[in-house]
N, C-alpha and C positions, 0 to 999 in steps of 0.2 A: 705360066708367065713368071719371070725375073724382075723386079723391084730391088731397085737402089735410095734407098731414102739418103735426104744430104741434113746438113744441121738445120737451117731453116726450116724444111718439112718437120723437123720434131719437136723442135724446141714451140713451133706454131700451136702444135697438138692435132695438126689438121688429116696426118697421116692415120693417127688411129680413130678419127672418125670417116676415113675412107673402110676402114679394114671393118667397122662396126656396119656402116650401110652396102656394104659390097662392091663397093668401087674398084678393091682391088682383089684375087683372088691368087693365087702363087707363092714361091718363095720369097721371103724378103729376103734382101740382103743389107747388114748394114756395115758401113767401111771402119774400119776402126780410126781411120782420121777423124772420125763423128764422135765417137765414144773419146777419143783423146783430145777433143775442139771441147767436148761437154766437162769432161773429167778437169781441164784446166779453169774452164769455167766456176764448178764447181768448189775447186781449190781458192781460187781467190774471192770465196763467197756472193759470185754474183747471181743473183735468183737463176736466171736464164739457164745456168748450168742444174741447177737442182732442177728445173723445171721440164729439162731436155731427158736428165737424165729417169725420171719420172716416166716421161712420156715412152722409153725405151724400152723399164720395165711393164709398162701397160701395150705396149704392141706385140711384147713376145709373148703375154699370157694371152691376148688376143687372139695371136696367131694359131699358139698351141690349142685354143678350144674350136679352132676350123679346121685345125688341120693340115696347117702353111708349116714349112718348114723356117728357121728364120735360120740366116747364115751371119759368121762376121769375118769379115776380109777386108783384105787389102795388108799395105803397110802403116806402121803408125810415123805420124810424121818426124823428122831430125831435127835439130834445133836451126839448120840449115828452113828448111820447110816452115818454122815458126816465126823467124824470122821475116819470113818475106809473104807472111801470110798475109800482108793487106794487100798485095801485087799478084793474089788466088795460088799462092802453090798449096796450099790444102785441097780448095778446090778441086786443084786437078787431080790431085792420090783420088778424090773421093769419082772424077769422071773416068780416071782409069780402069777403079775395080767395074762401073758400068759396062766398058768398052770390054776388059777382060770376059766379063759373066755374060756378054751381051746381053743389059739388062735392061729396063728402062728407067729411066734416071727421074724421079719424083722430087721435086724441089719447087720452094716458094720465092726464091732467089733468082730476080728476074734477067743478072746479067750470066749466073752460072746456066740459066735454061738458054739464054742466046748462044754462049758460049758450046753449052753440048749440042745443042743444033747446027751449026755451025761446024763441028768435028764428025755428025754424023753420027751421033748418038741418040736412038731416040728417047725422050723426055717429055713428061707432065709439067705445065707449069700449073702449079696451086696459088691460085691468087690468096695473100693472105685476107682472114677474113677480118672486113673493114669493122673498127669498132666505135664509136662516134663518144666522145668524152662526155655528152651527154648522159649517154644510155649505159654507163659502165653503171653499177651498182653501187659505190661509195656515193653517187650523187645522191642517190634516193636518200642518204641519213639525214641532205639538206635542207632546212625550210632557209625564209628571207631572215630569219635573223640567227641563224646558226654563225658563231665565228669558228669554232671547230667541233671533229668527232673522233675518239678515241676509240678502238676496237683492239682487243685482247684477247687471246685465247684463253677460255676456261672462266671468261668473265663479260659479263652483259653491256651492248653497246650503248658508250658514253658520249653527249654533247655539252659543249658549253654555248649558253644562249643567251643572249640581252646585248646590250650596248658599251662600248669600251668604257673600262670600269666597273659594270654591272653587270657583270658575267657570271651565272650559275650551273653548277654542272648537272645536269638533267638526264637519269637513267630513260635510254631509250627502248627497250627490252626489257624481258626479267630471262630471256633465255640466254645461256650465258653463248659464246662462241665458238668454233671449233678451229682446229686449228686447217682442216678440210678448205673448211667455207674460207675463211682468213686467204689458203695460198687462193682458191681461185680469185677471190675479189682482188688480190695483188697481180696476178697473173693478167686479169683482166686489164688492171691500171698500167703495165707494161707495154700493154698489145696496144693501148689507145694512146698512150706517148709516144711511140715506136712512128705508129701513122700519121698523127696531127700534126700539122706543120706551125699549128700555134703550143703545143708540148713537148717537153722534153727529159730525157733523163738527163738528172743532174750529177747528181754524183751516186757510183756503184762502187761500192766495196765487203768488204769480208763481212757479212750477217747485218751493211746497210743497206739500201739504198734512198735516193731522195730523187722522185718524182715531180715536177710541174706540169701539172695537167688544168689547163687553161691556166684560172686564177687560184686553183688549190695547190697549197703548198703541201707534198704527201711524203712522209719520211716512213720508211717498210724495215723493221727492225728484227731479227732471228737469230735461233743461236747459231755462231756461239755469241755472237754480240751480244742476245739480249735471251733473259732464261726464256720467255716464252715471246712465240712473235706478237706482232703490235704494231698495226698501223695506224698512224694519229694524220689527220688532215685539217689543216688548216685553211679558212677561208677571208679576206678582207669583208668586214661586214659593209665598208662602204666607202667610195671613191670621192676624199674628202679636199675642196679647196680650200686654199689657204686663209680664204677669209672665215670660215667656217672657225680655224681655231682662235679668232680675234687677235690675230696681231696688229700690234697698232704699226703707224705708217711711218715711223721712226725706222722701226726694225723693219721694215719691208724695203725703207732708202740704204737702210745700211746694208741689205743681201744685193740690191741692183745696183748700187752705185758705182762697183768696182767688185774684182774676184775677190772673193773672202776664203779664209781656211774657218770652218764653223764645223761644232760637234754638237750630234742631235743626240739627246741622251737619255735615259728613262729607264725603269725596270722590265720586268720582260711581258710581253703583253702591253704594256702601253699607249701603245701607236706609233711610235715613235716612224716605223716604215712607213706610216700611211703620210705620216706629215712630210716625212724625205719626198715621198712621190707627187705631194701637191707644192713644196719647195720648188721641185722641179718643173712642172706644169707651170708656177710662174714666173718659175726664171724663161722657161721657155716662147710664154707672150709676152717678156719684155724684150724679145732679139737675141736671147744669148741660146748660141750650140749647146746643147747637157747631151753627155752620155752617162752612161750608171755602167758601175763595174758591180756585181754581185753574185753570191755561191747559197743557196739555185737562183734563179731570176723571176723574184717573185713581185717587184714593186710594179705598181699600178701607174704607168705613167702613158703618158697618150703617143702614139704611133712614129713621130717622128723623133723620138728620143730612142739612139741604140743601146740596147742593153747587153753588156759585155759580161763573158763565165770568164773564168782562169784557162789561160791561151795555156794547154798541154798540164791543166794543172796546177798553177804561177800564176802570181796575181801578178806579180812580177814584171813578165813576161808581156799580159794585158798594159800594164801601163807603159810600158816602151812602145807599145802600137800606137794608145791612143794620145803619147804626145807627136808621135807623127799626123794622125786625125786633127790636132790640137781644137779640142773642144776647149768654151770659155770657161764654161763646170763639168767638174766629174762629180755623180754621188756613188758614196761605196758604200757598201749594203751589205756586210757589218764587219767593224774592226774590232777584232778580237784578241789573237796571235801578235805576237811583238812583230813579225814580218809583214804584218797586216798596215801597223802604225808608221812602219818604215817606209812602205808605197807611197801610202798616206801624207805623209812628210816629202818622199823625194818627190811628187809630183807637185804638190804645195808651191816648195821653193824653186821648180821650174818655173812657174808663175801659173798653174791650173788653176783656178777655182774650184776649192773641195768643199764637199760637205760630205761628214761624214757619220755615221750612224752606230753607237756602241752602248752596250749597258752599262747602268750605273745605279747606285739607290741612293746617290744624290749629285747636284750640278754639280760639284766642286770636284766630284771621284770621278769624271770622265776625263779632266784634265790630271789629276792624278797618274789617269791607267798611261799615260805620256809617260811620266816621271821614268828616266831610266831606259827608255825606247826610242827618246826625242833628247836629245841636249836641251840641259836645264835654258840654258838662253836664246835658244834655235822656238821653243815652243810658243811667244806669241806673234813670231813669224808665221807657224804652221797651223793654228788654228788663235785666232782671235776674239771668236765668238760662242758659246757655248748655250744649245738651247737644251733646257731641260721638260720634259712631257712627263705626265702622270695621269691616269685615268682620262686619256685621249686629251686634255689638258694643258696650255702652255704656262707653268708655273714659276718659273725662275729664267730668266736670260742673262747671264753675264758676260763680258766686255772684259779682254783683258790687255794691260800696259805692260811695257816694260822700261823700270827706272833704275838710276842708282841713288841710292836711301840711306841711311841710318833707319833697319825695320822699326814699325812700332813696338813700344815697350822697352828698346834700348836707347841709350843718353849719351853714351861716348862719341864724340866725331869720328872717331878711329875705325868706328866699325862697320859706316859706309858701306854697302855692296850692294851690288847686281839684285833687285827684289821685281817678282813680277807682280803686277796690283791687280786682283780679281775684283773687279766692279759691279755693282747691280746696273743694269743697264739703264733703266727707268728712273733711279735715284740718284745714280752717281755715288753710291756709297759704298767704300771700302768695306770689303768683306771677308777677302783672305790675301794676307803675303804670301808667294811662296818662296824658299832665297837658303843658303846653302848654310850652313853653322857647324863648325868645324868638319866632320866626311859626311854629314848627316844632312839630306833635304830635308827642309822642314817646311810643310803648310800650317801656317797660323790663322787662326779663326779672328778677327778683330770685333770684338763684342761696342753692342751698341751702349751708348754712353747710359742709357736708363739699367742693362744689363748688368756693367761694369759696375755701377755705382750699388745697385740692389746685393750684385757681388761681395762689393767690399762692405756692404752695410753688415750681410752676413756675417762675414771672419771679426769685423770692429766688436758686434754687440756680443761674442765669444768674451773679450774681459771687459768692456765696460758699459752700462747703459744709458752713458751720457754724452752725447758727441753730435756733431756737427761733420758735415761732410759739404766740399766745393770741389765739383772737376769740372778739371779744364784738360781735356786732350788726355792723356795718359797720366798727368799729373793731378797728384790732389793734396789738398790740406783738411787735414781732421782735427776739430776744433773737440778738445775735451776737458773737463774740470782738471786744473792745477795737480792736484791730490792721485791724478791718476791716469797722466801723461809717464810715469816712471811703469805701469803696468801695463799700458800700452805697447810702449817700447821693448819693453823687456830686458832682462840681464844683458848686458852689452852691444842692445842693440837687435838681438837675435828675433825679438816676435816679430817687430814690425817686418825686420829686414825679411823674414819669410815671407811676410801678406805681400811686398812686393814681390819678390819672384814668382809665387804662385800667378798672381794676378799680371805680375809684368806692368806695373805701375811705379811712379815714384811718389812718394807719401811724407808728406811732414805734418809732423803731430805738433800743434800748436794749443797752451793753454788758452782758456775762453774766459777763464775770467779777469777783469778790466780790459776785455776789448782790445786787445793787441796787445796788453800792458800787464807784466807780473813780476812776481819775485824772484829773483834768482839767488843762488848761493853761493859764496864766493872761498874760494881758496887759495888758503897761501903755501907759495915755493920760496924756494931760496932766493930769487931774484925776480921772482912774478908774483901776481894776484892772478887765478885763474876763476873765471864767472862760467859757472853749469850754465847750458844753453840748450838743453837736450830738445830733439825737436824740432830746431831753428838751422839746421844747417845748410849754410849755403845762404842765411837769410840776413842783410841787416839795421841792425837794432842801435838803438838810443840809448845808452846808461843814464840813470838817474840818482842821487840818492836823494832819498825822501821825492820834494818837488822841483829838488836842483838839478839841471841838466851836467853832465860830466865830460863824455865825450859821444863819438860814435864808432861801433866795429863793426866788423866781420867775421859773422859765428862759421869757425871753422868743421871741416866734412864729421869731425870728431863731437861736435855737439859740444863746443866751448869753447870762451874768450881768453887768450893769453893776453898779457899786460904790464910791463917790466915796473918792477917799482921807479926806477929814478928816472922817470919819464915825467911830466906834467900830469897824463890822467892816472898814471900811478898812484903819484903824490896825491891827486883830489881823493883819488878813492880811500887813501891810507885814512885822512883828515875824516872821510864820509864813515868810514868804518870805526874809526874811534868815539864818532861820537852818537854815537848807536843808531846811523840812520839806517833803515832798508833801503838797500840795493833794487833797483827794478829794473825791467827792460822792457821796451817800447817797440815792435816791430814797423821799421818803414817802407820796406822792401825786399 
């Protein structure tokens, strides 16, 4: 007898355990359409090709120890033939050499067996053998509180176990793994995604692939991608609602109220997917359509919510369908890639409701990863709300505006712009600008008034250890002995003027002793009396000599009183000064 094996039959493995129990007995013959189907497989690193091609080498040494002669023939396919390979022209090279050899054509491939029936060819059909996601063997690694299992070649199989946040990695063997064992248990995980109509392959490429097999998320790593293979599995330890993470009913009016753009944000492991997927679940017993866009489609969300891959590869692509579908929310499940933020964004401002899912090691960096991806003023259009997770945790929510400001820490009206106001959700309390300063975005931290003040308490007792400190807003006054407002300040100005720009404060150093009221020293120009004011600028003050009232000014941005002699408080002051009284000054505003 003649035997035609087709790709299916090899890549199954099902053909050389016919040739092992004696099912079949004769020549094989294999088409080199097979060998050039596997061979390209191979090339673009998808298991399936090394796994075929495996299978090829184990049927001819097979053969050879019974006695079977094995042939290869046919034609190898044209780029014509590759082309149109999804419309069967491989197929057919591979039922030709049948027809030629008059052989009988062995395949697990239920339309190519109609099909050579059909032409009058006779054929095996091998049912592929069924494998239940159950019973594949990576399950066995699992107990209930396994969240995943890492397996290496040449190293003992690893889990991580306890509860999010509490997670210990836990040697499950001492024997280490082969890399034998490795391909079959991956081979396995292929065969039972391949069948299941609740799994799927997600994405195959060169030395990856990434499995969904039920609720395990299975990424299968080999070179050349990775030095040795490694399959790690991830599992949800638990299908968590929303009230479970304590959100209060504030934020739970602000998600149904209306579509929101919101960013769920967290380190890696933190949950952040499991809260997207109970997001979801409540947005969906409030009335509102959710679909989920995701690359694999691993979230845990309940049966009437469709979950969308990349249509051809393109998220793209996906989001032009599903504003046709026009769901009330979309969650994307995880934005990553600037192309990612960009969907994210044009669906946004179609008016979708998004939520979307990205890492970060703190709230304020997920709106960052925007910066540059998103128009600086387009961003709290596209996401408004920003929730941050930690150890399965909901630890920060922010709220963000957008105004136009003079930002904190600046005084000039002139400098007015565009600032967006990062909020604590709960507090209402300013936490970060973000807003443009000459080419440069800048995100500014806004320190709380206990923070800033301990701040400046720091740099003050640097030269003096007598002071007094009042804030108010960004501004403050530092009260310190007479004697040592000149070392405060510094040579022309320079110390203090530093402690403001480090801090971004504005600061007046005012003497403390008599209480608003001290000596000042006066000098003379050619047509003025000029009174030192250092300290008080912008502030003012009462001249006095002795306990006689003189006039009142205005201590200039320079820290001093100009004052023309042949003026009236010229003249007092000249009379004051001659007859030896002290000059003082009295702040009254």
């Amino acid at each position: 007898m003649k035997y035609v094996v087709d790709t299916s039959v090899v890549i199954s493995g099902r053909f050389s355990k016919m040739l092992e129990s004696g099912e079949v007995k004769g020549t094989i013959i294999i088409p080199e359409a097979v060998i050039a189907e596997l061979e390209a497989q191979a090339n673009f690193g998808k298991m399936s090709g090394f796994q075929g091609l495996n299978e090829v080498e184990k049927i001819i040494k097979l053969a050879k120890e019974r006695g079977f002669e094995v042939i290869f023939a046919g034609k190898r396919p044209t780029l014509e033939h590759i082309r149109l390979a999804r419309g069967g022209e491989i197929d057919n090279l591979i039922r030709e050499v049948a027809d030629e050899f008059n052989a009988i054509l062995v395949t697990s491939d239920r339309v190519q067996h109609l099909v050579a029936k059909a032409k009058g060819i006779e054929t095996i059909y091998v049912r592929p053998k069924i494998i239940k996601p159950e019973d594949t063997r990576i399950m066995s690694f699992f107990t209930p509180d396994t969240a995943s299992v890492h397996l290496r070649e040449g190293v003992p199989p690893y889990a991580k176990k306890g509860k999010i946040g509490d997670l210990k990695l836990v040697k499950l063997d001492n024997r280490p793994m082969s890399y034998e064992e490795l391909n079959t248990i991956a081979n396995e995980i292929l065969e039972a995604a391949r069948q299941d109509e609740d799994s799927s392959v997600e994405i195959e490429r060169r030395g990856a692939t990434v499995v969904q097999l039920r609720e395990l998320r299975i990424a299968i790593a080999e070179r050349p991608f990775a030095d040795r293979m490694e399959i790690t599995a991830v599992r949800p330890i638990a299908r968590v609602s929303i009230d479970e993470y304590g959100v209060s009913e504030e934020l739970k009016r602000r998600i149904v109220e209306r579509q929101r753009g919101i960013l769920i944000a967290g380190p890696p492991g933190a949950g952040k997917s499991t809260f997207a997927a109970s997001v979801a679940n409540f947005l969906l017993e409030n009335g509102y359509v959710v679909k989920t866009m995701e690359s694999p489609r691993d979230l845990m969300v309940s049966d009437e919510i469709t979950q969308y891959a990349p249509l051809e590869g393109d998220m793209s692509l996906t989001s032009d369908i599903l504003l046709l579908v026009r769901p009330d929310y979309t969650i994307y499940d995880e934005l990553r890639r600037t192309s990612d933020f960009q969907v994210f964004a044009d669906m946004r401002l179609a008016g979708v409701g998004m939520i979307g899912v990205t890492h970060a090691t703190r709230a304020v960096d997920a709106i960052q990863r925007m910066i540059g991806r998103v128009e600086l003023g387009m961003i709290p259009q596209v996401v408004d709300t920003v929730v941050f997770i930690e150890s399965g945790k909901i630890v920060k929510v922010y709220e963000l505006n957008f105004t136009v400001k003079v930002p904190t820490g600046m005084f000039e009206a002139d400098l007015a712009r565009p600032v967006i106001e990062v909020r604590d959700f709960e507090t209402k309390k300013l936490e970060f600008e973000i807003y443009t300063y000459g080419e440069q975005v800048v995100v500014m931290p806004i320190e709380s008034d206990e923070k800033l003040k301990a701040a400046l308490e720091e740099k003050i007792s640097r030269y003096v250890d007598d002071y007094e400190i009042e804030l108010v807003g960004r501004k403050a006054v530092v009260k310190v002995p007479e004697r040592m407002v000149s070392t405060l300040i510094g040579r022309k100005g320079r110390r203090i003027r530093n402690i403001e720009e480090e801090l971004q404060l504005s600061i007046d150093v005012v003497p403390k002793e008599f209480d608003g009221e001290f000596e000042a020293e006066v000098e003379e120009t050619g047509k003025h009396y000029v009174i030192q004011a250092k300290g008080l600028e912008g502030r003012t003050v009462d001249v006095y000599a002795g306990d006689e009232y003189l006039f009142s000014a205005l201590v200039s941005r320079k820290g001093w009183i100009r004052i023309r002699k042949d003026k009236e408080g010229g003249k007092n002051l000249r009379l004051a000064l001659a007859r030896g009284l002290p000059v003082r000054l009295r702040v009254v505003g």
